[in-house]
N, C-alpha and C positions, 0 to 999 in steps of 0.2 A: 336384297337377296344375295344369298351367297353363292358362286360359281359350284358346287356343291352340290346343289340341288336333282337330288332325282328324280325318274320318272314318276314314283308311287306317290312321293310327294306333291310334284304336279300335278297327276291327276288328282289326288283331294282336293287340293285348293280348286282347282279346275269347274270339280264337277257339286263338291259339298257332299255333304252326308244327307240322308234321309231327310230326316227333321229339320233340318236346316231350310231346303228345300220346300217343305210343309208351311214353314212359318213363313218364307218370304211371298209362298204364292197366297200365303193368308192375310199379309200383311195388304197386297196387289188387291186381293178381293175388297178386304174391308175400306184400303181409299176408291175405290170403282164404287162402293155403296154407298159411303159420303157425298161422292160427287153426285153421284144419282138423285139422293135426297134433298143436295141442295138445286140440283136442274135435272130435274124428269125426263127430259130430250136427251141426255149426255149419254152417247155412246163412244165407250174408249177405243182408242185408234186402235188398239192390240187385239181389239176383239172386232172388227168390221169387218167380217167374212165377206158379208155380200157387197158391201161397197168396193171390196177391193176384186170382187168377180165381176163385176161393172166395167171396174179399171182397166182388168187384162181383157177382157173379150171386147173394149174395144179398140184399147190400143193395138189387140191382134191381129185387127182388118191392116194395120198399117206395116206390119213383120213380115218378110220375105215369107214366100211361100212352105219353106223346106220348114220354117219353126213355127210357121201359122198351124200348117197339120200335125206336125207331131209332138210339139213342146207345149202347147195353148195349157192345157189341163196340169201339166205335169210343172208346168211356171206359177200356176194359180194355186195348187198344192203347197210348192215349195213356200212362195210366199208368205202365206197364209199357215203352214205348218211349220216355217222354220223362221225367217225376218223376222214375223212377228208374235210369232210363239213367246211367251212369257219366260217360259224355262230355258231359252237365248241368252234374254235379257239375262235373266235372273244369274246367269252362269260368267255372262260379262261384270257383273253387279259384285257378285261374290270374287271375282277376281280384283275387281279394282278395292274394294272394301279390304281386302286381303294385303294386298300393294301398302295403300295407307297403314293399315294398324304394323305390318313387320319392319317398315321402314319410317316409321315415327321420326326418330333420330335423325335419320339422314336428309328427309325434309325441312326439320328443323333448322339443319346446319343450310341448308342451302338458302332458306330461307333470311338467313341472317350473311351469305355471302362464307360463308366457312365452309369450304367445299376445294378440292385442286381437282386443274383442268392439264392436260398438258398446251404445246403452245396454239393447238387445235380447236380448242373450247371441249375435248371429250372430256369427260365423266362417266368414267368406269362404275359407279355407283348410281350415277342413274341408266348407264345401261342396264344395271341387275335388275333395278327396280321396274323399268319396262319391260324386261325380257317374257315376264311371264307373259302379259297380255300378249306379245308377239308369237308366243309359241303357241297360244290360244287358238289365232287366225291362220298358225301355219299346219296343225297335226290336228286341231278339231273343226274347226269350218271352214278351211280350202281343203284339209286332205290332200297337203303339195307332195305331189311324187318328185325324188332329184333324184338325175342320174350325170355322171360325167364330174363328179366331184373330187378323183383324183386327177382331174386335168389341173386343178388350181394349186400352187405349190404349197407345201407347208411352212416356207416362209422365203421369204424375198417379194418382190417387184412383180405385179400382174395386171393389165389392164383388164377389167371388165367387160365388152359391148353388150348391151342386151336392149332386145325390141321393147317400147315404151306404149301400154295402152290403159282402158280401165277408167278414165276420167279422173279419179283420186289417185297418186303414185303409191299403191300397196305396192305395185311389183316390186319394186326398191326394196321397201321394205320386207316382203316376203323372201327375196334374194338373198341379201342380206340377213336374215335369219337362220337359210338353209344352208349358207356356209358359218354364219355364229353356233350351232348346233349341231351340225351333223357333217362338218369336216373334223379328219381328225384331228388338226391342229387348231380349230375352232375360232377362225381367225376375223376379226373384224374388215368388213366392207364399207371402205370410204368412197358413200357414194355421192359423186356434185349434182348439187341441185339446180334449180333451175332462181333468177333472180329475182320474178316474181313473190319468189318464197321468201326471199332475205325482207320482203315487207311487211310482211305480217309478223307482228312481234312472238306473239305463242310461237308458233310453227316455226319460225326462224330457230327460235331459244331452243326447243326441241330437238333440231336437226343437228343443232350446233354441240347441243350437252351427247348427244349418240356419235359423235363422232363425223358427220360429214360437213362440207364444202362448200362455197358457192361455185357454182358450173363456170371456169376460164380454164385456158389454158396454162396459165402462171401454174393455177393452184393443184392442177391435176399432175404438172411435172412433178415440181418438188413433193406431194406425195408419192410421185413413183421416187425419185430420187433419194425418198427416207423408205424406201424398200416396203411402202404400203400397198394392199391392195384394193383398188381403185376402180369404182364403176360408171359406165358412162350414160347415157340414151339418148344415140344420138337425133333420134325422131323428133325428141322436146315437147313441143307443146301439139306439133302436128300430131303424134304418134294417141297423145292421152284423149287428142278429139273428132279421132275416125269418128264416125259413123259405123252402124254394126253393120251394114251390107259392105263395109269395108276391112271389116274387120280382118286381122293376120294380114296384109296387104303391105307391106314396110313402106313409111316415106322416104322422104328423102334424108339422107344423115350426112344434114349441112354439109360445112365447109373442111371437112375432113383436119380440125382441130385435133382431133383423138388418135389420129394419123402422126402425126406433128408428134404430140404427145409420148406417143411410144415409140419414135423412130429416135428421138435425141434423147430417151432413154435406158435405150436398148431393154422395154419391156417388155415381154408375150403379149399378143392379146389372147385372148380368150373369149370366143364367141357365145353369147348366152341365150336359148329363147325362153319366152314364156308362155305355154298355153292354158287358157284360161282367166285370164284376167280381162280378158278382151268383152269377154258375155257377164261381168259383173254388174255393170251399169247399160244396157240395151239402152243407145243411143236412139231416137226418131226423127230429132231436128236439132237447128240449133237457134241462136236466140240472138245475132248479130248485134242490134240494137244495144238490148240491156248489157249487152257485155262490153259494148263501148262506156257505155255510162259509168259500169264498174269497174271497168278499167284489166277486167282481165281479160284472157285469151281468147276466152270462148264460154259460152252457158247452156250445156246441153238439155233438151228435153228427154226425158227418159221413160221408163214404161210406169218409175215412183217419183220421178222428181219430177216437175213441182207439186206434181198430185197429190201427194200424202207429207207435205211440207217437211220435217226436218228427217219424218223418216226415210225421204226420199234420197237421205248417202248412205243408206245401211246398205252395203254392196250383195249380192246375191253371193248365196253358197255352191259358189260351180264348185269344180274338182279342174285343181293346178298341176300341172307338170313344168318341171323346169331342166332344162337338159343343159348340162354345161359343155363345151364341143372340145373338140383338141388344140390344142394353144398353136398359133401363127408366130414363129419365130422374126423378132425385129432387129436381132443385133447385126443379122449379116449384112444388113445396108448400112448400118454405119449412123451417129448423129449426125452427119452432114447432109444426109439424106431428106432431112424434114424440110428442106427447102425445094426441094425437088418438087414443084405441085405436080408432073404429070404422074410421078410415083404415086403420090400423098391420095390422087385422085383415083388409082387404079388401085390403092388397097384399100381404101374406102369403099369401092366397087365388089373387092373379093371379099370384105366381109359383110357389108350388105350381102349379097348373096349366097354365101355359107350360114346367115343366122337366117334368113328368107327358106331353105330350104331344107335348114331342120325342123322350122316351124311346122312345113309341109309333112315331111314326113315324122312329126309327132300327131296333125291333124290324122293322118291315114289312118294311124290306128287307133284312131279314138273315135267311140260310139256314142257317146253321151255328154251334153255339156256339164250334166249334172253328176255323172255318176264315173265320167272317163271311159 
C-alpha cells in the first residue's frame, strides 16, 4: 500500500460494497449447511447465542458488583452482536483478502529475501501492507479518541512512557498507530518489546519488519541517539496481567531503566495513558500452573478465554482514549545524571504518577466502557 492512501479509499476496502457483502455472508451460510449435513449436532460458534448467555451470566456472579448490575446485558449483546457477528469477521476477511491481492509483489519479494530493512530490521513496505488492518482496530472497533498529540515533536528524540494492560499488547500497537496517522508529521513509534516475544518466531519477525526492539537499555539509547521516537511500558508483564478489579491501578515500573535512558540522552519524556484496553480481555483468574509449564508469564481466565477456545483472543470492542501529556524536560540534568539512582528513582516516581493521574482523570469523564 501506498503512503497515499485516503480515507474513501479505506473505508471501501474497509467496509466492501453491497454485493460483496451478500456473497461472503452466502458463502458463510452455505459452509454452516455442509457442515450441518455432514453432523446434524454442529452448531457454529458464530451463531451460539444461547451458549454464549450461559457464559456471561455466569461468569457474572464472579464480576465486581458496579459491572454485574449494569454491564451483564449490555456485554452479552456486545458479544454476541459484535465479536461474533459474521459481518466482523467478514469486514476483517475482506481486509486481509485485500492486503494479499494489492501487495502480491511485495510478498513475493520477501518471500524470496529481496526486500531492504534499514540496520533495525524495518520494512517500510510491510508497514504499508499492515497499516490498513491497524487502522481497522484503531477508527472502526476501538474508536481511539487521541488527545495531546502536539506534545510529540515532529521530529527529533522523544521518549514514550505509557501504562501497559489488555493481556495481548494492542496498546503498542494502537499507540503507535495514532501517532503513524494522525500526527502531522506521521512518524513512526519504536516501540521495545518485551523478550518473551524475541521467541516466538512469527511474532518476533513481525515486530522486527514494523520497525521495533527488544526491550534493554542498549537498544532504547541508541534509538534515542538516532533521534527516534521510542516507547516504553514500563509495567511489563505485571501491567498486561492485572486482574480487572485491578484494573487502571499502575505497577511498579521496574528499575527506572527508562530514566537512565532519557537522562544520558537528554530526551523528553512524554507521559502516555491508555484507557480502555484494560476491559478488552475481563480478567477472573489466573492459571499459575499451566503457565509454568508453558513457560510464559501468566495465563489468564477470562469471561471468553478458554470458553470459546480460539475465539477467546478476539479482544472486546470498548471505546480507547489515549491522551499524550506534556513532555518532562531531561537535558537540564545533564548525561551524567543517569547514574544518580536517587534521581533515576524519584523521576520514575513523577512519572509513574503524572501517567496514574491522567488516567484518573480520563476515567472521570468517562461513562461507559463501551461507548466512553
Amino acid at each position: 500500500m501506498s503512503d497515499d492512501l485516503n480515507e474513501d479509499q479505506s473505508a471501501a476496502f474497509l467496509l466492501g460494497d453491497e454485493e460483496t457483502r451478500r456473497q461472503m455472508i452466502a458463502e458463510l451460510e452455505a459452509l454452516v449447511g455442509r457442515l450441518r449435513a455432514q453432523a446434524p449436532g454442529y452448531e457454529p460458534p458464530a451463531s451460539s447465542h444461547q451458549h454464549l448467555k450461559v457464559l456471561v451470566d455466569g461468569m457474572a456472579e464472579k464480576l465486581p458488583p458496579e459491572l454485574r448490575v449494569t454491564s451483564q446485558e449490555h456485554l452479552r449483546t456486545t458479544l454476541s452482536e459484535n465479536v461474533l457477528d459474521p459481518e466482523v469477521w467478514k469486514g476483517i476477511w475482506y481486509l486481509a483478502n485485500h492486503i494479499v491481492q494489492y501487495n502480491s509483489d511485495m510478498i513475493k519479494r520477501h518471500a524470496t529475501g529481496e526486500f531492504d530493512t534499514d540496520e533495525w530490521g524495518l520494512d517500510w513496505e510491510y508497514v504499508d501492507a499492515i497499516r490498513p488492518l491497524l487502522i481497522f482496530f484503531y477508527r472502526v472497533y476501538w474508536r481511539v479518541e487521541t488527545t495531546g498529540l502536539e506534545n510529540i515533536p515532529v521530529e527529533g528524540r522523544a521518549l514514550l512512557v505509557v501504562n501497559h494492560a489488555g493481556q495481548l499488547p494492542w496498546d503498542g500497537f494502537m499507540v503507535g498507530t495514532a501517532v503513524l496517522t494522525a500526527h502531522p508529521a506521521q512518524r513512526l513509534v519504536r516501540s521495545l518489546y518485551a523478550s518473551l516475544l524475541a521467541t516466538m518466531p512469527f511474532v518476533s519477525t513481525l515486530l522486527v519488519r514494523l520497525g521495533q526492539a527488544l526491550a534493554t537499555v542498549e537498544n532504547g539509547t541508541r534509538l534515542l541517539e538516532q533521534d527516534e521516537l521510542v516507547a516504553v511500558f514500563p509495567e511489563g508483564y505485571k501491567g498486561l496481567g492485572k486482574r480487572y478489579s485491578d484494573r487502571y491501578k499502575l505497577a511498579r515500573f521496574g528499575r527506572g531503566g527508562f530514566i537512565r535512558m532519557a537522562l544520558s540522552t537528554g530526551a523528553p519524556i512524554v507521559p502516555v495513558s491508555v484507557v480502555g484496553s484494560e476491559e478488552t480481555y475481563i480478567t477472573l483468574a489466573r492459571l499459575p500452573t499451566l503457565a509454568k509449564v508453558t513457560g510464559v508469564p501468566y495465563l489468564p481466565v477470562t469471561l471468553t478465554f478458554p470458553w470459546l477456545g480460539l475465539l477467546g483472543f478476539v479482544p472486546l470492542p470498548t471505546k480507547w482514549y489515549i491522551d499524550f501529556g506534556e513532555p518532562i524536560p531531561m537535558d537540564p540534568y545533564g548525561p551524567d545524571a543517569a547514574d544518580d539512582l536517587v534521581l533515576v528513582s524519584q523521576l520514575t516516581d513523577q512519572v509513574r504518577n503524572t501517567i496514574q493521574q491522567m488516567i484518573h482523570s480520563r476515567l472521570a469523564s468517562r461513562r461507559s466502557i463501551f461507548f466512553g
